[in-house]
C-alpha positions as CSV (number, residue, x, y, z in Angstrom):
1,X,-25.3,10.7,5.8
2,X,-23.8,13.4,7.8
3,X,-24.2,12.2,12.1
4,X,-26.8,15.3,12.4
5,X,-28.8,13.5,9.7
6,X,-29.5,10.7,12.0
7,X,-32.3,12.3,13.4
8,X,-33.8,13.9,10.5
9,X,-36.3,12.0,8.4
10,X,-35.9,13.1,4.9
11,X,-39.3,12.9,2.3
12,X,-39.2,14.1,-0.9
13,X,-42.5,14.2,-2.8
14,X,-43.2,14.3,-6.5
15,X,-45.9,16.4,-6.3
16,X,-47.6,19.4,-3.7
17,X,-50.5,17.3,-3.7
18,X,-48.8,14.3,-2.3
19,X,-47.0,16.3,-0.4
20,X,-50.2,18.2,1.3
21,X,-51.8,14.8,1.6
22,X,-49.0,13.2,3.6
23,X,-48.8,15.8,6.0
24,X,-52.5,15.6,6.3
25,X,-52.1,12.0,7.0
26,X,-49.4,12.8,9.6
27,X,-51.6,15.1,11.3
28,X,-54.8,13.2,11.6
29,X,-52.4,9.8,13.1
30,X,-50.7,12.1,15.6
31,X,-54.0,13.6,16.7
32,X,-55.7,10.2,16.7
33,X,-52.8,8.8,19.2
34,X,-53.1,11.5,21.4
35,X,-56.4,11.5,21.7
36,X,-56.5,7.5,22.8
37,X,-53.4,8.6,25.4
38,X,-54.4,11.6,26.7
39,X,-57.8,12.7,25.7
40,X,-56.2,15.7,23.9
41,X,-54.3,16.9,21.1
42,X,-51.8,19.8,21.3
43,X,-50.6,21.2,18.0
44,X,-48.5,24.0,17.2
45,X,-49.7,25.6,13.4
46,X,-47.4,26.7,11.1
47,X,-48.0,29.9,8.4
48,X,-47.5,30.1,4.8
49,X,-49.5,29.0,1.5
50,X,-48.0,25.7,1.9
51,X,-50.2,25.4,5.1
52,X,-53.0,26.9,3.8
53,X,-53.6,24.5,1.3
54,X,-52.9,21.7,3.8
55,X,-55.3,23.4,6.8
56,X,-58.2,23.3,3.8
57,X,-57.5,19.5,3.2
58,X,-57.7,18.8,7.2
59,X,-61.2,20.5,7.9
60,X,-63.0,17.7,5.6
61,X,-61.5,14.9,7.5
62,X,-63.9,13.2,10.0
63,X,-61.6,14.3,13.3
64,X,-62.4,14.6,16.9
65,X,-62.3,18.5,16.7
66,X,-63.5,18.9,20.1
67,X,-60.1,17.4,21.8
68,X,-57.4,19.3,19.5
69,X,-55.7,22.4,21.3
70,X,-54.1,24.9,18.7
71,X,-51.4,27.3,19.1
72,X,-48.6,29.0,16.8
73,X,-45.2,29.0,16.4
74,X,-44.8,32.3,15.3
75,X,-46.6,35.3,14.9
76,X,-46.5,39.3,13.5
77,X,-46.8,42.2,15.5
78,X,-50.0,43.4,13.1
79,X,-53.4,44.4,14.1
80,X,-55.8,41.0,14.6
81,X,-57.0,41.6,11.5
82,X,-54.7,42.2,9.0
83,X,-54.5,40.0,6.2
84,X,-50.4,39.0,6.9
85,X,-51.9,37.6,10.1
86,X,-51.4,34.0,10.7
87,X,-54.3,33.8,13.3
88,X,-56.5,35.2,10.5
89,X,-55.4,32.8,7.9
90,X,-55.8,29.8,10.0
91,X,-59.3,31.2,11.2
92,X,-60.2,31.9,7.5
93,X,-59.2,28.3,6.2
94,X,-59.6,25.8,9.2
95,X,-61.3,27.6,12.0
96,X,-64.3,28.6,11.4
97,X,-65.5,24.7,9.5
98,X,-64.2,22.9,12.6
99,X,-65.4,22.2,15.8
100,X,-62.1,23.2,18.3
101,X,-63.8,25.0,20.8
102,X,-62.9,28.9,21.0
103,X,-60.8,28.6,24.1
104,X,-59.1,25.8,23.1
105,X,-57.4,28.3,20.3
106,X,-54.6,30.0,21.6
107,X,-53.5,32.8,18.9
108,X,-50.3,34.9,19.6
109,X,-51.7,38.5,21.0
110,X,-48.9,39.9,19.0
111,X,-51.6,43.3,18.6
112,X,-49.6,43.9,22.0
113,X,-46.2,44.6,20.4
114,X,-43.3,41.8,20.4
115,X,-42.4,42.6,23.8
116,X,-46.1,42.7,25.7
117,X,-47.2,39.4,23.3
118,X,-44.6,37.5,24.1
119,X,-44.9,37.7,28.3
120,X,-48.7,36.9,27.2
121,X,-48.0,34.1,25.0
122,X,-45.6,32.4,27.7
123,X,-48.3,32.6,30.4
124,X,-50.9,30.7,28.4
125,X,-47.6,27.9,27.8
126,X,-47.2,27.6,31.4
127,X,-47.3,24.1,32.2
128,X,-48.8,23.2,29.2
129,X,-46.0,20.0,28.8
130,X,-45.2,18.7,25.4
131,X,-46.8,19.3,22.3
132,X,-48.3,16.3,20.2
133,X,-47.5,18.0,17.3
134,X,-45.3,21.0,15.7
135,X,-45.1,22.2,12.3
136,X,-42.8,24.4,10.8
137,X,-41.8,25.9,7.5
138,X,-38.5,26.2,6.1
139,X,-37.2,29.8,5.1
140,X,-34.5,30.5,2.2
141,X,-32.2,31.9,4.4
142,X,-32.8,28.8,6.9
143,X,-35.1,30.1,9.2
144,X,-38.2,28.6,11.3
145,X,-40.7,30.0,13.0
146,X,-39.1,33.5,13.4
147,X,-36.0,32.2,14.4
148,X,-33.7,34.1,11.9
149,X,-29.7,33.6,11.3
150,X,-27.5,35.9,13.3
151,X,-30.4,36.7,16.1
152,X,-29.4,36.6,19.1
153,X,-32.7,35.6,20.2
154,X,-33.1,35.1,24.5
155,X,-34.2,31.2,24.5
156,X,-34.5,31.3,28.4
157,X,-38.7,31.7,28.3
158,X,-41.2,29.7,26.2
159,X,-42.4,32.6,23.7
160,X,-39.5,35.3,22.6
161,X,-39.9,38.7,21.1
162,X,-38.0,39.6,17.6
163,X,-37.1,42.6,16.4
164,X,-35.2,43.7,13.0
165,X,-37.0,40.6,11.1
166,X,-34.9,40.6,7.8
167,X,-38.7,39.6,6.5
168,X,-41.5,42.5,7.0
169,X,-42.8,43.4,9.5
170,X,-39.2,44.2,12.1
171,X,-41.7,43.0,14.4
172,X,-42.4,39.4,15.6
173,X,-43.2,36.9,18.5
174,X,-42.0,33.4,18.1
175,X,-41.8,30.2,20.3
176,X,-38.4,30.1,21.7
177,X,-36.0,26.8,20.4
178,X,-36.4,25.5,23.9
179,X,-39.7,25.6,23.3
180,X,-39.9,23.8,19.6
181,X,-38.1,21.5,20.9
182,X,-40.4,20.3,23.5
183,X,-42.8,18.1,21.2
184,X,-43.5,14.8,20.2
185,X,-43.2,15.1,16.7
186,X,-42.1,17.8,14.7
187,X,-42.7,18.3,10.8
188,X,-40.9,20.5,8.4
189,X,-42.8,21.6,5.4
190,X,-40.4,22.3,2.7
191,X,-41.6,23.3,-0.7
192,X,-40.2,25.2,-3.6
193,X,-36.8,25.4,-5.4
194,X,-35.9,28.2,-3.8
195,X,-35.1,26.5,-0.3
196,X,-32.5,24.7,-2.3
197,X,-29.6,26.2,-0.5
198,X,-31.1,26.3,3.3
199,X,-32.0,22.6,2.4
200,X,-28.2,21.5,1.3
201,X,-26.9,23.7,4.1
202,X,-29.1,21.6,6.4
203,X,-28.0,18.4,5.1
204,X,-24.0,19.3,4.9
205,X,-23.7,20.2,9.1
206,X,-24.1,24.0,8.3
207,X,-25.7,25.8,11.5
208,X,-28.8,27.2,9.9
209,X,-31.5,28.0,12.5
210,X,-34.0,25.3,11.2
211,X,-31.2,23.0,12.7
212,X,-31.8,24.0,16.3
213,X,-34.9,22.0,16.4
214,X,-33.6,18.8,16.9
215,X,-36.4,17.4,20.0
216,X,-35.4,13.7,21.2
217,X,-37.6,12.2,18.5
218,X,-36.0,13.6,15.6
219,X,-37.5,15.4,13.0
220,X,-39.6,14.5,9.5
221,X,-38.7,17.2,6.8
222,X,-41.6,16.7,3.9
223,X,-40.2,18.3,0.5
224,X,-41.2,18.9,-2.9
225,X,-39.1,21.1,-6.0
226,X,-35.7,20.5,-3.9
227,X,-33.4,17.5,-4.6
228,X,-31.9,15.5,-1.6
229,X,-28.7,14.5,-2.9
């Protein structure tokens, strides 16, 4: 185990539905806790078909909907209700069969443009402290959230804007590192053979940018169709 490895919690799963139910599981303990500790539950959403399937396994569990906060990690600079929307995906598939009251939801205004959104997006942050809970996909080319390699992204305020996404659209908002790294627990869901490479990078002490979240807890990577050799 390389000494970066130390604080990444490798699962490899032998199918997606395992893999969707663990997360699930991992979700409804970390909201549970939080709720007995602090009478809320803060998590941060990832996008993706991955999470789509795992956000329409969470609405028929029996959870205290009323206390979860929900934000995102990342966001495109699309009109509210385009279809390559995360907010509208999450709204579509968890949303609107769960009670999380409406101002408890806190969707990136990315309608705004990257820059506008993202000064937005960090006011509603504001002294918000530590998420419960972050969850984050795994790109091929290593990226998180819209954290891309060879962005020279400014980390200095909670919510950042991107622009030349190597991914359409160019434009983006996403949580800063800084940011991701301020949580609890953090979950990386990793599925398909195609993250192969960014997965062996990850594990061999290449500087991919899933690699910059590393919070004081460590980090549980979830995978299924990659080998961890």
């Amino acid at each position: 185990m390389k000494m970066q490895d130390k604080q990444v919690r490798w699962q490899h799963f032998d199918s997606i539905d395992c893999l969707r139910h663990a997360v699930c599981d991992s979700i409804a303990l970390s909201a549970s806790r939080a709720i007995a500790q602090s009478g809320r539950f803060t998590l941060v959403l990832a996008g993706g078909n991955t999470p789509r399937a795992i956000y329409r396994l969470l609405r028929d569990l029996p959870m205290d909907w009323t206390k979860w906060h929900v934000y995102h990690g990342d966001e495109r600079c699309l009109p509210a209700d385009h279809e390559d929307r995360n907010s509208l995906m999450v709204e579509q598939v968890l949303l609107e069969h769960v009670a999380i009251p409406a101002h408890q939801v806190h969707h990136m205004p990315a309608e705004l443009g990257p820059v506008e959104g993202a000064k937005a997006y960090a006011k509603i942050l504001q002294g918000l402290g530590s998420f419960d809970l972050v969850l984050l996909g795994l790109g091929e080319d290593g990226h998180t959230a819209s954290l891309f390699p060879g962005h020279a992204l400014d980390n200095s305020d909670y919510a950042v804007p991107v622009f030349n996404s190597p991914k359409p659209p160019a434009e983006r908002i996403t949580l800063s590192q800084q940011r991701l790294n301020d949580a609890q627990q953090v979950i990386f869901i990793v599925s398909g053979a195609g993250k192969q490479q960014a997965v062996d990078q990850w594990r061999t002490g290449v500087a991919i940018p899933a690699t910059l979240i590393a919070p004081a807890k460590g980090v549980d990577v979830y995978c299924y169709e990659v080998a961890l050799a």
